[in-house]
PDB file of N, CA, C and O in Angstrom, chain B, residues numbered from 101:
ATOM      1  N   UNK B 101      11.794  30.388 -48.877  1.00  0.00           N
ATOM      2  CA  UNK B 101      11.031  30.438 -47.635  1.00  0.00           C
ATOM      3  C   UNK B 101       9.610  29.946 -47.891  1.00  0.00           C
ATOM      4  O   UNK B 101       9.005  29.396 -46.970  1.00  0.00           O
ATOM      5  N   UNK B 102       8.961  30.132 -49.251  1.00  0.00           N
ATOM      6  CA  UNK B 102       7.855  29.918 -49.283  1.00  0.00           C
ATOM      7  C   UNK B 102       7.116  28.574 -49.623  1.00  0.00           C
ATOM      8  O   UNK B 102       5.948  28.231 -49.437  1.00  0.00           O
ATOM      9  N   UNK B 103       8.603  27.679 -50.401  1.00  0.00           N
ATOM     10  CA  UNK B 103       8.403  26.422 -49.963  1.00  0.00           C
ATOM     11  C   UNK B 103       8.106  25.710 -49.056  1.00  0.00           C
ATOM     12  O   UNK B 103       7.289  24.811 -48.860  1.00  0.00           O
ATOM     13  N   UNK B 104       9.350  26.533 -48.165  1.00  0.00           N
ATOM     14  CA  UNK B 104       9.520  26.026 -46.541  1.00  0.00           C
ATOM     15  C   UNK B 104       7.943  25.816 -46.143  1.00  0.00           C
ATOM     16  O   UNK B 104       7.230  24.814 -46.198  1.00  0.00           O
ATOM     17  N   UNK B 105       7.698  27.098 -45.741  1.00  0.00           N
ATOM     18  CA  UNK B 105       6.261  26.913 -45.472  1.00  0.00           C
ATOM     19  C   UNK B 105       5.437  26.120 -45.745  1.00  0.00           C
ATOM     20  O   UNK B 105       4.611  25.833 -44.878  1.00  0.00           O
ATOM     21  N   UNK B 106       5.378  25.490 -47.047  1.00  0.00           N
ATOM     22  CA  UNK B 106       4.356  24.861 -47.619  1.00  0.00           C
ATOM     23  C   UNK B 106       4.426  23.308 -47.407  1.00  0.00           C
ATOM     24  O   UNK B 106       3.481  22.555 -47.175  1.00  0.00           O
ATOM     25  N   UNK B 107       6.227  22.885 -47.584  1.00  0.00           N
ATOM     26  CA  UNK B 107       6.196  21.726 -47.116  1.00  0.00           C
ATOM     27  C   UNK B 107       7.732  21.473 -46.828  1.00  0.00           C
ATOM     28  O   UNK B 107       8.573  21.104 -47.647  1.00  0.00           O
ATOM     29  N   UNK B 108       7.934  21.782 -45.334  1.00  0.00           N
ATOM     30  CA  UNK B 108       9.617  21.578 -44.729  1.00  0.00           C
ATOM     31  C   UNK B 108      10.584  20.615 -45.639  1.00  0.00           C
ATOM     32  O   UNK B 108      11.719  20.865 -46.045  1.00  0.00           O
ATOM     33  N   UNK B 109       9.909  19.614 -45.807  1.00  0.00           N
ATOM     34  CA  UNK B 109      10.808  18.592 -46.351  1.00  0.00           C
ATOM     35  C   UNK B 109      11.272  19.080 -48.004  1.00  0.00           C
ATOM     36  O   UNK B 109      12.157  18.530 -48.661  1.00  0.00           O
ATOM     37  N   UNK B 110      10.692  19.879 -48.313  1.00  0.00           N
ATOM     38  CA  UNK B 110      10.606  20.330 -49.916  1.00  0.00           C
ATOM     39  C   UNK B 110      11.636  21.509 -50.030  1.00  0.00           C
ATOM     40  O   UNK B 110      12.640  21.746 -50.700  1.00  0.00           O
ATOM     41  N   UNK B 111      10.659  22.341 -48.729  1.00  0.00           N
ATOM     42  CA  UNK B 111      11.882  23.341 -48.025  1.00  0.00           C
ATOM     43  C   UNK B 111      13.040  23.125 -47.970  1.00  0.00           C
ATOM     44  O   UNK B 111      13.632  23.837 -48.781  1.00  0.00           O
ATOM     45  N   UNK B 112      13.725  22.454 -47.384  1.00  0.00           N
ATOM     46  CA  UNK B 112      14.911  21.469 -47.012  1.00  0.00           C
ATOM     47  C   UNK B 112      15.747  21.430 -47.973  1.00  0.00           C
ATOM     48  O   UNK B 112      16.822  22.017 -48.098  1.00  0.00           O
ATOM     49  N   UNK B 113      15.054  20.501 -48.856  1.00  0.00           N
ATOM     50  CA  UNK B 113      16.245  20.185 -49.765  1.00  0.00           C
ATOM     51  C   UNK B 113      16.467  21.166 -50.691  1.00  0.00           C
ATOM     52  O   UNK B 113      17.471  21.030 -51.391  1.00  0.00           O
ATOM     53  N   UNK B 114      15.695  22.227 -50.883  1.00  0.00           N
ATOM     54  CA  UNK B 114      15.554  23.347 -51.553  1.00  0.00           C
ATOM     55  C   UNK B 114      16.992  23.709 -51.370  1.00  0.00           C
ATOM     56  O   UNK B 114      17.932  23.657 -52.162  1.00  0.00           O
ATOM     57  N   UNK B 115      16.931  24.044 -50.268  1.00  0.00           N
ATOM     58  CA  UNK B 115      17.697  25.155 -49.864  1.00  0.00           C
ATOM     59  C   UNK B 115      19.643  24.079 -49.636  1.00  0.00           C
ATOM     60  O   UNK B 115      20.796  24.400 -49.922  1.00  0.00           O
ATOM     61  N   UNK B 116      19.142  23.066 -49.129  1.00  0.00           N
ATOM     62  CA  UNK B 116      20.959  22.326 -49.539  1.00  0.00           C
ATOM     63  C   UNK B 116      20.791  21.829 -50.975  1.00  0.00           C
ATOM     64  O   UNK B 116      21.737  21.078 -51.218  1.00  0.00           O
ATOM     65  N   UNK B 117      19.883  21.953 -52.142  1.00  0.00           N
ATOM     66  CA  UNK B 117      20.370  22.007 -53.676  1.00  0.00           C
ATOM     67  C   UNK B 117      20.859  23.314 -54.465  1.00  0.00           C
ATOM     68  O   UNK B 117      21.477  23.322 -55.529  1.00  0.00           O
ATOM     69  N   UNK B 118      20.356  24.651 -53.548  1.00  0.00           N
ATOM     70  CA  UNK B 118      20.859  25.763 -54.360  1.00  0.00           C
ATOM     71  C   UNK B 118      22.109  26.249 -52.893  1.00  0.00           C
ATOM     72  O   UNK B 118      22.547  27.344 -52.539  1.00  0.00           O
ATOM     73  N   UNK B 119      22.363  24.632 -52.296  1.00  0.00           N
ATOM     74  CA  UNK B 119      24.064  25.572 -51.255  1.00  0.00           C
ATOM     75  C   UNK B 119      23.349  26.395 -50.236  1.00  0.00           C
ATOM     76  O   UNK B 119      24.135  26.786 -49.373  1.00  0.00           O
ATOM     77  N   UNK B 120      22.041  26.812 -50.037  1.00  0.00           N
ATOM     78  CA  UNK B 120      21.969  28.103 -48.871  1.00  0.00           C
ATOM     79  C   UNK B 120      22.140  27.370 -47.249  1.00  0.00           C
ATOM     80  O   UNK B 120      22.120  28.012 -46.199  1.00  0.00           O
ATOM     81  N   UNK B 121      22.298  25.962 -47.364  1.00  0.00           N
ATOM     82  CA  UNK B 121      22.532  24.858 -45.967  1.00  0.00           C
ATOM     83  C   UNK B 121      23.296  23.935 -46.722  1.00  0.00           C
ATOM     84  O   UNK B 121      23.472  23.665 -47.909  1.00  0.00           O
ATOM     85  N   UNK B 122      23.702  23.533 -45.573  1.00  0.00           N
ATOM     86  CA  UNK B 122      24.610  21.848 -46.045  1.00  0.00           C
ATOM     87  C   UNK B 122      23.398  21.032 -45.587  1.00  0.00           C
ATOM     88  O   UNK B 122      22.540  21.676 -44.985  1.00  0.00           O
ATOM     89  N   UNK B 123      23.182  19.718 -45.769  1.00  0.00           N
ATOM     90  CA  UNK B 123      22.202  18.702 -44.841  1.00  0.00           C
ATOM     91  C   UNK B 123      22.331  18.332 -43.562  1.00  0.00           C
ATOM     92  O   UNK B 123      21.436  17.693 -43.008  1.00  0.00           O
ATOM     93  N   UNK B 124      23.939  18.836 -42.668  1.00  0.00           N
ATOM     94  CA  UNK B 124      23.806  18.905 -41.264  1.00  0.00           C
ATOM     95  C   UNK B 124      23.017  19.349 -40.250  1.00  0.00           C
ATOM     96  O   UNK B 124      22.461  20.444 -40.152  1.00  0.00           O
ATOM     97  N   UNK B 125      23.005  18.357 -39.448  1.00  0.00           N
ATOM     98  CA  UNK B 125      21.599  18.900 -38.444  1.00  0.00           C
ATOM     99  C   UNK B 125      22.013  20.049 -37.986  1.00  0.00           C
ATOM    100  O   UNK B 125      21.221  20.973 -38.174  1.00  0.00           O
ATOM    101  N   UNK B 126      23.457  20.431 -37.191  1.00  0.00           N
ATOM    102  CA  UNK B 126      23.602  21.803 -36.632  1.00  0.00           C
ATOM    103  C   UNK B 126      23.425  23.164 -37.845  1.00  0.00           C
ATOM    104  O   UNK B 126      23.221  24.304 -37.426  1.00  0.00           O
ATOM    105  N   UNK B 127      23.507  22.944 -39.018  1.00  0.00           N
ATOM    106  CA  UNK B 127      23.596  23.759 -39.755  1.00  0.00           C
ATOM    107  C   UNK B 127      21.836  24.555 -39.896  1.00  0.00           C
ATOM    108  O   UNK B 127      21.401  25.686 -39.679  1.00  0.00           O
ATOM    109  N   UNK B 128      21.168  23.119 -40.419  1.00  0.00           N
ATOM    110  CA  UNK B 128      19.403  23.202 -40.177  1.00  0.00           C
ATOM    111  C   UNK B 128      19.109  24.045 -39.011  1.00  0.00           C
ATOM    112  O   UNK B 128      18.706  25.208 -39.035  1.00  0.00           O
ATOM    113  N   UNK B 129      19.403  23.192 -37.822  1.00  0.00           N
ATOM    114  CA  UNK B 129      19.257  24.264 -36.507  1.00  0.00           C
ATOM    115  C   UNK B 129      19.356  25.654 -36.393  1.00  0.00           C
ATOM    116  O   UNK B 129      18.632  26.412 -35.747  1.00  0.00           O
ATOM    117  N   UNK B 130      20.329  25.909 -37.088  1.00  0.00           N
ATOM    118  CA  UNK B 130      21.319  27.580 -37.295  1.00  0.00           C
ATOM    119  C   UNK B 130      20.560  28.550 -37.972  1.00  0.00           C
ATOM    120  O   UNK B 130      20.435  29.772 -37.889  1.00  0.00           O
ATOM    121  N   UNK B 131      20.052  27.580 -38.719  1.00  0.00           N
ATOM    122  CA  UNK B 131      19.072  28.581 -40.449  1.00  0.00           C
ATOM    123  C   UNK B 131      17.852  28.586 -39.387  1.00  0.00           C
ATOM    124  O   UNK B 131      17.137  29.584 -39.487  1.00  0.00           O
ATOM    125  N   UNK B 132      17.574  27.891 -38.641  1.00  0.00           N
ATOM    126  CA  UNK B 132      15.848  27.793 -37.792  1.00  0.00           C
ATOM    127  C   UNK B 132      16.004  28.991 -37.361  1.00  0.00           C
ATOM    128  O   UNK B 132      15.456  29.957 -37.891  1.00  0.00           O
ATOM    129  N   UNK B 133      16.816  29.067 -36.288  1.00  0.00           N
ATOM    130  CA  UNK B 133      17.091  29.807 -35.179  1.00  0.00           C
ATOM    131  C   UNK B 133      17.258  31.486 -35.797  1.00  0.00           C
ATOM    132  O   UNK B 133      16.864  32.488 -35.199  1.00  0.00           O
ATOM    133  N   UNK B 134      17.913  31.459 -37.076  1.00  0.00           N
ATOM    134  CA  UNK B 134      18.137  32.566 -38.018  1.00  0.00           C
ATOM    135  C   UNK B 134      17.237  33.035 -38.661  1.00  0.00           C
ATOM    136  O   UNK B 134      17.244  34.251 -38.849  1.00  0.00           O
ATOM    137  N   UNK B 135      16.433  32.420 -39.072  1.00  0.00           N
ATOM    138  CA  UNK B 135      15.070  32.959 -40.013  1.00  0.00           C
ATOM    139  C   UNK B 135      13.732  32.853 -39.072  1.00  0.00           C
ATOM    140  O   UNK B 135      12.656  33.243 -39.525  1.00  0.00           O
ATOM    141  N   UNK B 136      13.814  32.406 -37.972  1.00  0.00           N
ATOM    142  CA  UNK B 136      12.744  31.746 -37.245  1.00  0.00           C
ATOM    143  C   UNK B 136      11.648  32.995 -37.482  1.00  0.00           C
ATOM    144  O   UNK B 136      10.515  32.619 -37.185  1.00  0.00           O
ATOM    145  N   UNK B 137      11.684  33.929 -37.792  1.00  0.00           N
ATOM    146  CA  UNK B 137      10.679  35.407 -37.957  1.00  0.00           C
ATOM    147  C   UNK B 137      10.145  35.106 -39.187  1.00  0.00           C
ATOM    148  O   UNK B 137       8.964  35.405 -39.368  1.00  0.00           O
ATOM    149  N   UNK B 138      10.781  34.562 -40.097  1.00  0.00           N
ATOM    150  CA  UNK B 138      10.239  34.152 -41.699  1.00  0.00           C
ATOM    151  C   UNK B 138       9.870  33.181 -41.981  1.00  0.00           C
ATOM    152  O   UNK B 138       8.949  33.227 -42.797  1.00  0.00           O
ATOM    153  N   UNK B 139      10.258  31.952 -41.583  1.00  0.00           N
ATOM    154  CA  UNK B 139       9.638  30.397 -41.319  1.00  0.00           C
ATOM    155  C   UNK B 139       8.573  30.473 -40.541  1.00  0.00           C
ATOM    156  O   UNK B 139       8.637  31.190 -39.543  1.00  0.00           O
ATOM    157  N   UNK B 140       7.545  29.849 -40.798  1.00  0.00           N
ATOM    158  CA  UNK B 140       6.303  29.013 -40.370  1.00  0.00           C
ATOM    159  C   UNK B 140       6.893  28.589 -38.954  1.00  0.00           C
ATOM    160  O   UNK B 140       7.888  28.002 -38.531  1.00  0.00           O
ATOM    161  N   UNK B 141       5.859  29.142 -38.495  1.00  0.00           N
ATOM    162  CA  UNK B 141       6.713  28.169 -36.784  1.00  0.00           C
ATOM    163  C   UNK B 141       6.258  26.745 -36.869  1.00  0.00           C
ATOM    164  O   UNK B 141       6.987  25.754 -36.825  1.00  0.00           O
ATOM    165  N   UNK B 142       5.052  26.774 -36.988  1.00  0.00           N
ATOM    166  CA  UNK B 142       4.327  25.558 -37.308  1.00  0.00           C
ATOM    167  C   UNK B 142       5.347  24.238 -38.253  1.00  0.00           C
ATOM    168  O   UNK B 142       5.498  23.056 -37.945  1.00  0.00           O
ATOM    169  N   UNK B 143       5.764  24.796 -39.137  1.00  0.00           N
ATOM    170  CA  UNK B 143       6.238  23.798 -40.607  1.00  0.00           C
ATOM    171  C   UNK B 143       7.887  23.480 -39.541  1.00  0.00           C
ATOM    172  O   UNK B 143       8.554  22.452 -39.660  1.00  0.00           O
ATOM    173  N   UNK B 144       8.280  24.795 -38.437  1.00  0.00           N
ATOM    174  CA  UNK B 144       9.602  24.506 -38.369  1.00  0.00           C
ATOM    175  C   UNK B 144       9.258  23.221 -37.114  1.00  0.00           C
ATOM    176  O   UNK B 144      10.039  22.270 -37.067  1.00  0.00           O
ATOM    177  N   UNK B 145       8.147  23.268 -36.202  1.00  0.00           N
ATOM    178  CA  UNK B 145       7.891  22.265 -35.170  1.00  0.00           C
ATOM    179  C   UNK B 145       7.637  21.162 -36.110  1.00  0.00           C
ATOM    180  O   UNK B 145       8.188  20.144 -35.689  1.00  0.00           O
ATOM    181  N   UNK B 146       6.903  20.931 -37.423  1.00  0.00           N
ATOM    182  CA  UNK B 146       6.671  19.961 -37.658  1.00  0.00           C
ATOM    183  C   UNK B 146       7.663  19.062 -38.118  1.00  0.00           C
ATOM    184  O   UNK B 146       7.395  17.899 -38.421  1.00  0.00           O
ATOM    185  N   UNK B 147       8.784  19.547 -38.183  1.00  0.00           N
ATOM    186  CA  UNK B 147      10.103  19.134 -38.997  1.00  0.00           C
ATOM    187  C   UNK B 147      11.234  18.458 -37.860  1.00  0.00           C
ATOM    188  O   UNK B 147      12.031  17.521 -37.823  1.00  0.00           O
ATOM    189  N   UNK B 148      10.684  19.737 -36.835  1.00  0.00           N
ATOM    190  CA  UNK B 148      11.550  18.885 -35.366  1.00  0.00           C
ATOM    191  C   UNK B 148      10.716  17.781 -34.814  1.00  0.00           C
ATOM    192  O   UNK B 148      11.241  16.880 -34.160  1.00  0.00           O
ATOM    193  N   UNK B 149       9.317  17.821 -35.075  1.00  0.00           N
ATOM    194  CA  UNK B 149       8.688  16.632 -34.837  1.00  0.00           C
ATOM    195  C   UNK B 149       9.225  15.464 -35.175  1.00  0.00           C
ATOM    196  O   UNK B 149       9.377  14.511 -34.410  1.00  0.00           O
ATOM    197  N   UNK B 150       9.724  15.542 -37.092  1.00  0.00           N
ATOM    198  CA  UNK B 150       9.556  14.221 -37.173  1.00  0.00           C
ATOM    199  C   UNK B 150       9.934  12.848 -36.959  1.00  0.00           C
ATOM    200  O   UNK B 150      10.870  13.004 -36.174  1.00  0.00           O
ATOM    201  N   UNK B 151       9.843  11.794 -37.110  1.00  0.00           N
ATOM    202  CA  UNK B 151      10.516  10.860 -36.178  1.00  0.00           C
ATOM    203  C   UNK B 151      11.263  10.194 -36.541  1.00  0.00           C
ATOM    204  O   UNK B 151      11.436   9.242 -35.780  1.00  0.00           O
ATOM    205  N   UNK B 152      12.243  10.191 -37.943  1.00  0.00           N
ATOM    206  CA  UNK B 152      13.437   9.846 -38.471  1.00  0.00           C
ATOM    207  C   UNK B 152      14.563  10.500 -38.045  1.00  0.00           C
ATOM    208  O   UNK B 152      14.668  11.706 -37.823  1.00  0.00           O
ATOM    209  N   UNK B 153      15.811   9.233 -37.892  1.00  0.00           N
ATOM    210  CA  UNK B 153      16.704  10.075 -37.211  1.00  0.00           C
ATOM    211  C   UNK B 153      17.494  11.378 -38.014  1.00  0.00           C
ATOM    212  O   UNK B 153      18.687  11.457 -37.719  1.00  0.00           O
ATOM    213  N   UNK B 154      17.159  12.066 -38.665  1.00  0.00           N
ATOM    214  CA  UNK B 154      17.998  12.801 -39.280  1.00  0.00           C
ATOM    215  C   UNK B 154      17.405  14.085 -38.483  1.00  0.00           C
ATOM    216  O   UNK B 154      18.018  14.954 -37.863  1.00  0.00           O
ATOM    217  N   UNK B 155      15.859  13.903 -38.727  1.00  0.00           N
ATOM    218  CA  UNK B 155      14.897  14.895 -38.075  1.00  0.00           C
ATOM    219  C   UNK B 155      15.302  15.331 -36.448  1.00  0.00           C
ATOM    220  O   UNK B 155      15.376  16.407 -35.854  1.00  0.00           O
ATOM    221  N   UNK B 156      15.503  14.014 -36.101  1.00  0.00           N
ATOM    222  CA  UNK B 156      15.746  14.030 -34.673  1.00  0.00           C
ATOM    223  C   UNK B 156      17.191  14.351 -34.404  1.00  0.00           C
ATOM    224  O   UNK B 156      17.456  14.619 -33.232  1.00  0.00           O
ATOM    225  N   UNK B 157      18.110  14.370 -35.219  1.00  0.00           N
ATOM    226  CA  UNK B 157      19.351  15.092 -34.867  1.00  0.00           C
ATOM    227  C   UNK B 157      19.078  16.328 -35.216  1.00  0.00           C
ATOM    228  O   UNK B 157      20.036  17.071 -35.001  1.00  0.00           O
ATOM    229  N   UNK B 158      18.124  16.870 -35.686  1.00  0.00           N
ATOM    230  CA  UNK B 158      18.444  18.486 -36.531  1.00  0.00           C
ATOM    231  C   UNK B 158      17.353  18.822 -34.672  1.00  0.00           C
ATOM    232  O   UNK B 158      17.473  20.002 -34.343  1.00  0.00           O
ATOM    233  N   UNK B 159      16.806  18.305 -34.042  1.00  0.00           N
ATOM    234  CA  UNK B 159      15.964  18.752 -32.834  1.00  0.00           C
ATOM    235  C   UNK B 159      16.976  19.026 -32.389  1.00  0.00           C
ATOM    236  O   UNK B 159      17.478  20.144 -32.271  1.00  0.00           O
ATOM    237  N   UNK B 160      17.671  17.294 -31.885  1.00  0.00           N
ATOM    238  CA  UNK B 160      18.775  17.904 -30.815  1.00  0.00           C
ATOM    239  C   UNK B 160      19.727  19.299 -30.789  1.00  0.00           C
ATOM    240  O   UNK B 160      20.174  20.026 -29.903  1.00  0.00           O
ATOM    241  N   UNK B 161      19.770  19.268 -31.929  1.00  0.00           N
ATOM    242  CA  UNK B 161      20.779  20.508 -32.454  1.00  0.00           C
ATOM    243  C   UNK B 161      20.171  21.751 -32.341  1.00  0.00           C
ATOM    244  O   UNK B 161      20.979  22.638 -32.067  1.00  0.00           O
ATOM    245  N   UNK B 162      18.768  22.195 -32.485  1.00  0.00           N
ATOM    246  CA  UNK B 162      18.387  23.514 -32.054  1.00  0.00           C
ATOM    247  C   UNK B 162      18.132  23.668 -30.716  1.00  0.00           C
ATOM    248  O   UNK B 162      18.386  24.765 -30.219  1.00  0.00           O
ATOM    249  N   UNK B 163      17.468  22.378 -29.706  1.00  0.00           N
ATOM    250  CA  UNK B 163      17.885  22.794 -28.384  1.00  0.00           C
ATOM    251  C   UNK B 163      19.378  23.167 -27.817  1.00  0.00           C
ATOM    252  O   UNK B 163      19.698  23.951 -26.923  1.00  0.00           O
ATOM    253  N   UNK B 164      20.284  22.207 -28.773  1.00  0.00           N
ATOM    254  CA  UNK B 164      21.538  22.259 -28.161  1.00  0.00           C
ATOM    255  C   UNK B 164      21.749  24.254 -28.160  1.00  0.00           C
ATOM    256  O   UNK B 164      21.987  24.963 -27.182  1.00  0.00           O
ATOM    257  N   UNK B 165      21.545  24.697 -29.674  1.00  0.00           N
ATOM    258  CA  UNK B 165      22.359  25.737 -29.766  1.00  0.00           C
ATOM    259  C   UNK B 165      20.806  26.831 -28.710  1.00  0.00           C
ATOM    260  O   UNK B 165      20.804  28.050 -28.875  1.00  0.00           O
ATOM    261  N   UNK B 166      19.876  26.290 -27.913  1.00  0.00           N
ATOM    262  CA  UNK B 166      19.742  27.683 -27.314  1.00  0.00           C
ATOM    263  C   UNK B 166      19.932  27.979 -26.017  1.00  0.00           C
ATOM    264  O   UNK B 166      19.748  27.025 -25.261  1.00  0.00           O
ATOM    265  N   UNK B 167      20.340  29.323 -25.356  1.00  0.00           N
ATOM    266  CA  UNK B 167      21.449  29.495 -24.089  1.00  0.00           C
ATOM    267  C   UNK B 167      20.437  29.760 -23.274  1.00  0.00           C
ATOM    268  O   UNK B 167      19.860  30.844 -23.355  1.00  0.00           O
ATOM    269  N   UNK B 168      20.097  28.881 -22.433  1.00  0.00           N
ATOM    270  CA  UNK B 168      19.265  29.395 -20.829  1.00  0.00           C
ATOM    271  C   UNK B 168      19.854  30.196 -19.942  1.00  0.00           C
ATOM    272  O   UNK B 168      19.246  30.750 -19.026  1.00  0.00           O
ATOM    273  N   UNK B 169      21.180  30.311 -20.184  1.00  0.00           N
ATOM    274  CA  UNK B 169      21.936  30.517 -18.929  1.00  0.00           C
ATOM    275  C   UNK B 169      21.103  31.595 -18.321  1.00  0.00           C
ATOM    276  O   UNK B 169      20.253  32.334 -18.818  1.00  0.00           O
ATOM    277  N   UNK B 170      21.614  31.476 -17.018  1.00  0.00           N
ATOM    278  CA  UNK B 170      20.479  33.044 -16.182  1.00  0.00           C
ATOM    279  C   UNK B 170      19.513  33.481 -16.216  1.00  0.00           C
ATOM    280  O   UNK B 170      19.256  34.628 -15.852  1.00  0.00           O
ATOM    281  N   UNK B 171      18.323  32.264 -16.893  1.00  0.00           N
ATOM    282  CA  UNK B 171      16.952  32.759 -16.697  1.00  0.00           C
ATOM    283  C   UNK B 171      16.147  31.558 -16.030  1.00  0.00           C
ATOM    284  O   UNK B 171      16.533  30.390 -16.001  1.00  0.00           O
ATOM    285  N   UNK B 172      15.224  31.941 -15.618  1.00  0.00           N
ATOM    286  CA  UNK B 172      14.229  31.005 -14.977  1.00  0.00           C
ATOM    287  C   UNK B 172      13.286  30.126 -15.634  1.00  0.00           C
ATOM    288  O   UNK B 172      13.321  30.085 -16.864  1.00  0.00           O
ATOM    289  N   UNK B 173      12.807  29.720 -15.275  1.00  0.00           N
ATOM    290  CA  UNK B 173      12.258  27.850 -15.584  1.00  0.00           C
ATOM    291  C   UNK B 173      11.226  28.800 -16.602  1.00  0.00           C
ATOM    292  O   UNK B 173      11.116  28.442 -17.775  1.00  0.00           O
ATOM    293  N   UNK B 174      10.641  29.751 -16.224  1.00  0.00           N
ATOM    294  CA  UNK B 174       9.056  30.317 -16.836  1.00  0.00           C
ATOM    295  C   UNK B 174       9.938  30.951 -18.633  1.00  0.00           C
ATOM    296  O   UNK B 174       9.729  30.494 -19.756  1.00  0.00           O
ATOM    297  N   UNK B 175      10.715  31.890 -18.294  1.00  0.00           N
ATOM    298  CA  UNK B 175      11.322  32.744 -19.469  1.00  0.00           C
ATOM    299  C   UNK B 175      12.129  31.714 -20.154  1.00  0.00           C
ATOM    300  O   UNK B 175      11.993  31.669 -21.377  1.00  0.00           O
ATOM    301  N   UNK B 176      13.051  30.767 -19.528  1.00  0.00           N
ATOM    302  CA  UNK B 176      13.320  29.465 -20.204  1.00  0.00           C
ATOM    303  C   UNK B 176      12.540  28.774 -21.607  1.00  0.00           C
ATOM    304  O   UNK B 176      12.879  28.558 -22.770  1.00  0.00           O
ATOM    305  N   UNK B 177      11.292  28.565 -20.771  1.00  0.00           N
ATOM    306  CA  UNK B 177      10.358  27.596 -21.252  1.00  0.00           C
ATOM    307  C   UNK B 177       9.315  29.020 -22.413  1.00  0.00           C
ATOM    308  O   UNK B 177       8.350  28.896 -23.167  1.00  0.00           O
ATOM    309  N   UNK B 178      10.041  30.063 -22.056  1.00  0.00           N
ATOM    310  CA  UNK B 178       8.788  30.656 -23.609  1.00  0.00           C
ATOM    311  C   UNK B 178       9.928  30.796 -24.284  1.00  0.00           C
ATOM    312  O   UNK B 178       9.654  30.654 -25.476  1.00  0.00           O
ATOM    313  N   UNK B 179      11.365  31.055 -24.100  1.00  0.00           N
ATOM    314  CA  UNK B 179      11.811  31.165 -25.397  1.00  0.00           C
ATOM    315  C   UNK B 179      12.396  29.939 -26.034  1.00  0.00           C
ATOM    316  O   UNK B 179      12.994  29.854 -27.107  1.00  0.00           O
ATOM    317  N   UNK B 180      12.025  28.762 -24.929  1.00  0.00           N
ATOM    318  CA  UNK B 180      12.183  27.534 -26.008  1.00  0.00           C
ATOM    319  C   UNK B 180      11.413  27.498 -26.938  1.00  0.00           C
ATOM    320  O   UNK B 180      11.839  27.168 -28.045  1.00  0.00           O
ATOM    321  N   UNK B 181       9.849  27.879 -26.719  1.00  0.00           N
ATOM    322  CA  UNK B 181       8.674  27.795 -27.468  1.00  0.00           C
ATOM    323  C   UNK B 181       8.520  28.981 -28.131  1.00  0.00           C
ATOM    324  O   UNK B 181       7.507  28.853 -28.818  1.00  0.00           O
ATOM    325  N   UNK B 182       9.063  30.229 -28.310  1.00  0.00           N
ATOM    326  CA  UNK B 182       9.511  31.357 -29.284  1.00  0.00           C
ATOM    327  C   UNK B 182       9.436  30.953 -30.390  1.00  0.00           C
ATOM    328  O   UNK B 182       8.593  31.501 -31.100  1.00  0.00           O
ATOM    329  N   UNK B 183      10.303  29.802 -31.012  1.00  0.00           N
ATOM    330  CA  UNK B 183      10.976  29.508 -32.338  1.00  0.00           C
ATOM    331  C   UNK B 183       9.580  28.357 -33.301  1.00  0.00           C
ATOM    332  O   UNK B 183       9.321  28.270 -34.501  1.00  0.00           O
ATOM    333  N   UNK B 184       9.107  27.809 -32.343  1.00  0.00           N
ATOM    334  CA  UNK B 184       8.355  27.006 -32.984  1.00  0.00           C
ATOM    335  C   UNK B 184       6.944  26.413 -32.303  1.00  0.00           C
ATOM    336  O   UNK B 184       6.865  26.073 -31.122  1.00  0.00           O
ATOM    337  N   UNK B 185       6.128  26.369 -33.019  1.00  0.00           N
ATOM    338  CA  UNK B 185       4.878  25.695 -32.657  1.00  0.00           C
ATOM    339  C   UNK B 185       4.964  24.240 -32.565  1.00  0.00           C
ATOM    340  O   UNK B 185       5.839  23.716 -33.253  1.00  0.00           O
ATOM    341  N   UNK B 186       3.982  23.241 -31.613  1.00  0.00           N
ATOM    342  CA  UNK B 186       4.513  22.624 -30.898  1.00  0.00           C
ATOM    343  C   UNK B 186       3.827  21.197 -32.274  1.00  0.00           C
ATOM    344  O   UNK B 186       3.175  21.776 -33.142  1.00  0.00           O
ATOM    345  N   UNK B 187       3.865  20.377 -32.402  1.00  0.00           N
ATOM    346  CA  UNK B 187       3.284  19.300 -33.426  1.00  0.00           C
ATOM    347  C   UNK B 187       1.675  19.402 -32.752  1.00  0.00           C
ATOM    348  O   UNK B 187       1.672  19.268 -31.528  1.00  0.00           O
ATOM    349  N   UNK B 188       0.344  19.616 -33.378  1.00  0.00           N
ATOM    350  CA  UNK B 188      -0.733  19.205 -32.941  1.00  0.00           C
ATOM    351  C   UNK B 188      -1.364  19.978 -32.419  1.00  0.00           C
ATOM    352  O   UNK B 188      -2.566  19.786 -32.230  1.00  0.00           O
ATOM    353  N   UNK B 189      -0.604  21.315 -31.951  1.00  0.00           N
ATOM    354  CA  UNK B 189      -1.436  22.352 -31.111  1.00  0.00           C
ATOM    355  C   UNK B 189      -1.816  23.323 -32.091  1.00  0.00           C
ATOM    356  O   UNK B 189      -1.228  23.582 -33.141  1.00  0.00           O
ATOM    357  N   UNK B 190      -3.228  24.010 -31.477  1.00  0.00           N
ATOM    358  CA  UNK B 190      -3.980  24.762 -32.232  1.00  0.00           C
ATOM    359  C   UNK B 190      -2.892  26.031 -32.420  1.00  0.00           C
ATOM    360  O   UNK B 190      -1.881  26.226 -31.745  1.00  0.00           O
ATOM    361  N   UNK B 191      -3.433  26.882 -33.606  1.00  0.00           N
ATOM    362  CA  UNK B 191      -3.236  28.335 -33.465  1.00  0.00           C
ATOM    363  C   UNK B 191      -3.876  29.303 -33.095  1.00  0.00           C
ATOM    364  O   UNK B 191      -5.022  29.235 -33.538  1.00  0.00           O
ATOM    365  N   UNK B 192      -3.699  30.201 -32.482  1.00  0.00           N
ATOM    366  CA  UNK B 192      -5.177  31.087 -32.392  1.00  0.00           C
ATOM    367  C   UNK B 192      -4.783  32.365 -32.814  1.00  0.00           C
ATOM    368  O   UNK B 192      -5.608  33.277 -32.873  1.00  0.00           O
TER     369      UNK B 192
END
């Protein structure tokens, strides 16, 4: 985890060289969504940021896996933004 933090991409492969992920984007997504309390929100937005497609399938894949069903546009839109900080925005 404390890689993660320090630098996603380092993070990453960390974790599919000692087996704890495969390199699939839905799998990445799964571990986000799973540890998201212990990961950097920040390091996990910066990773869905980035703009290679591998990056950009592991995005699609954590919006895919989260369920709106039956809530409204407002509660929607914070627990999209729950999991991760956004690329560029401050912290306070």
């Amino acid at each position: 985890i404390e890689i993660f933090n320090q630098s996603p991409r380092k993070g990453l492969e960390y974790f599919v060289d000692k087996h704890v992920i495969t390199n699939e984007p839905e799998e990445i997504a799964q571990f986000f969504h799973s540890y998201q309390d212990a990961l950097d929100k920040t390091m996990i937005g910066d990773c869905l940021g980035e703009e290679d497609k591998h990056h950009r399938q592991i995005m699609y894949a954590y919006v895919d896996q989260l369920d709106f069903t039956r809530m409204n546009f407002l509660a929607a839109l914070r627990k999209f933004l729950a999991g991760f900080r956004l690329p560029g925005t401050l912290t306070g």
